[in-house]
Steps between C-alpha positions, in 0.01 A plus 500: 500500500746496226421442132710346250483368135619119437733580240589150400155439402501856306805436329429136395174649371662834304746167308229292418260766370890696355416871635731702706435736798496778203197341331372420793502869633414633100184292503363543865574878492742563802867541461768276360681603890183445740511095339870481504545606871196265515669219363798564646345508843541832590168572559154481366502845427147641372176294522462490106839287462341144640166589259727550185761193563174301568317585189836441290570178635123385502556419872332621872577693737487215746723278280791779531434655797668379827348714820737443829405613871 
């Protein structure tokens, strides 16, 4: 099982609400690195990142949150 973000949705969301990944990171207490590698796909990285783009962009887990087998 593989986890991955849907970063169009995140991204469309971080334009409409105008934060960046460094807000993002600033205001859910994790690093301004763990959401970019996040956003850029790299990986997830630490538990706490999906929490603190979640509460930034007023969004779910489930909304950005694509599980594969």
């Amino acid at each position: 099982m593989k986890i991955r973000l849907d970063t169009k949705k995140i991204y469309l969301a971080m334009a409409e609400k105008g934060l960046t990944a460094t807000e993002i990171a600033r205001n859910g207490g994790v690093s301004q690195q763990a959401v970019s590698n996040a956003l850029n796909g790299n990986r997830v990285g630490r538990v706490k990142v999906v929490p603190a783009i979640c509460q930034a962009l007023g969004v779910s887990a489930k909304d950005i949150v694509i599980i594969e087998d």
